[in-house]
C-alpha positions in Angstrom: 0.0 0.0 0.0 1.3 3.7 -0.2 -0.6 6.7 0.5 -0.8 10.0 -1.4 -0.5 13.2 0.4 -2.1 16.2 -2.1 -1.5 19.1 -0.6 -3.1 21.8 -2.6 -2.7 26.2 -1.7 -6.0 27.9 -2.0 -6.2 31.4 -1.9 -6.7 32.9 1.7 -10.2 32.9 2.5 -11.7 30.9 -0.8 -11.5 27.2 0.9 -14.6 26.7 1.4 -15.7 28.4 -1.9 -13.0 26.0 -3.5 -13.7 23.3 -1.5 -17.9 23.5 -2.5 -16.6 24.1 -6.0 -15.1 20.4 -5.8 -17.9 18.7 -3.9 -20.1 19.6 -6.3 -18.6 19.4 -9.5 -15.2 17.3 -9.5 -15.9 15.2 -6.2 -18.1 12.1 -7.3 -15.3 12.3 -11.0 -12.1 11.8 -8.7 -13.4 9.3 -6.2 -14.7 7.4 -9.2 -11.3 7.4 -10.9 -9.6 6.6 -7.7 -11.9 3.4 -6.6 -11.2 1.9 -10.2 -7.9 1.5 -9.6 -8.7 0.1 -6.5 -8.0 2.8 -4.5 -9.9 4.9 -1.5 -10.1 8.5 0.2 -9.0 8.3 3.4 -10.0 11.9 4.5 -9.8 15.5 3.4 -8.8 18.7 5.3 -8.4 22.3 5.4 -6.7 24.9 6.9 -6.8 29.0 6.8 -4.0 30.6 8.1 -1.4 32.8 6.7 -1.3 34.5 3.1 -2.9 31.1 1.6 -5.2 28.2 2.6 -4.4 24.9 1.8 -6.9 21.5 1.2 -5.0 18.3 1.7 -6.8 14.9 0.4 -5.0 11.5 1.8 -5.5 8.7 -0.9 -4.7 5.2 -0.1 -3.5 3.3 -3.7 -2.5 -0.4 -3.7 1.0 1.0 -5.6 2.2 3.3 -7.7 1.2 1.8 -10.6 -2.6 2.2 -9.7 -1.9 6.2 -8.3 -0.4 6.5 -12.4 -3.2 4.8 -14.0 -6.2 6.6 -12.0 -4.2 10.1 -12.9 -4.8 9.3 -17.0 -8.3 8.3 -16.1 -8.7 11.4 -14.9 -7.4 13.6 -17.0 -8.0 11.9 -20.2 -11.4 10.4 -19.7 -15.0 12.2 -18.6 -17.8 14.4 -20.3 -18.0 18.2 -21.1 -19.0 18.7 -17.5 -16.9 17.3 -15.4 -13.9 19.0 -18.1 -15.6 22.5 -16.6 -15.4 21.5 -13.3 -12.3 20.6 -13.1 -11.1 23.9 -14.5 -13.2 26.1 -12.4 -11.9 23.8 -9.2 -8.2 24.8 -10.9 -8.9 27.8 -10.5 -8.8 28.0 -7.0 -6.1 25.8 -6.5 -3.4 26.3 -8.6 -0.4 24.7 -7.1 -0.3 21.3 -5.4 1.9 19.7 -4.2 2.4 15.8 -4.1 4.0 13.2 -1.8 4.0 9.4 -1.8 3.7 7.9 1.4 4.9 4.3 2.8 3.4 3.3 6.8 6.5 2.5 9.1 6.0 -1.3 10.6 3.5 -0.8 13.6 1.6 2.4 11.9 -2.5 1.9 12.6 -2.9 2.8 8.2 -0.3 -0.1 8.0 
């Protein structure tokens, strides 16, 4: 298993304007593309302090190889809508940035 930090800035004071942008238009799009794969959400959360916000999702993937293959689902596959969506939701979030992470032996996400 390895988990995938996204840790994505948001302007200060538009996180929860961003983050209703993505519930309602990308949301149900990503966690489909994700569970094909065979991967899962493990949580989301925000913060608000300083010049930016940030939203952090947590995605458990059963490797690498599955993290890869749901990000060309993503990007390369869905309708007109979900294309619009996913712009507008860019638009909020411009920068992300992305770690892979292994559980050390004894870790409860082992």
């Amino acid at each position: 298993m390895v988990y995938v930090r996204v840790k994505m800035s948001v302007v200060r004071n538009k996180v929860k304007e961003a983050w209703a942008i993505y519930q309602s238009k990308v949301m149900a799009w990503d966690k489909s593309c994700v569970e094909k794969v065979g991967g899962k959400y493990i949580g989301y959360w925000y913060t608000e302090y300083g010049d930016n916000g940030e939203i952090t999702f947590l995605v458990r993937y059963p490797d690498l190889n599955a993290r890869e293959e749901m990000a060309k689902i993503f990007w390369e596959s869905g309708d007109e809508k979900v294309r619009q969506g996913i712009e507008e939701w860019l638009t909020y979030v411009p920068k992300a940035n992305v770690k892979v992470l292994k559980s050390l032996p004894g870790s409860p996400l082992e």
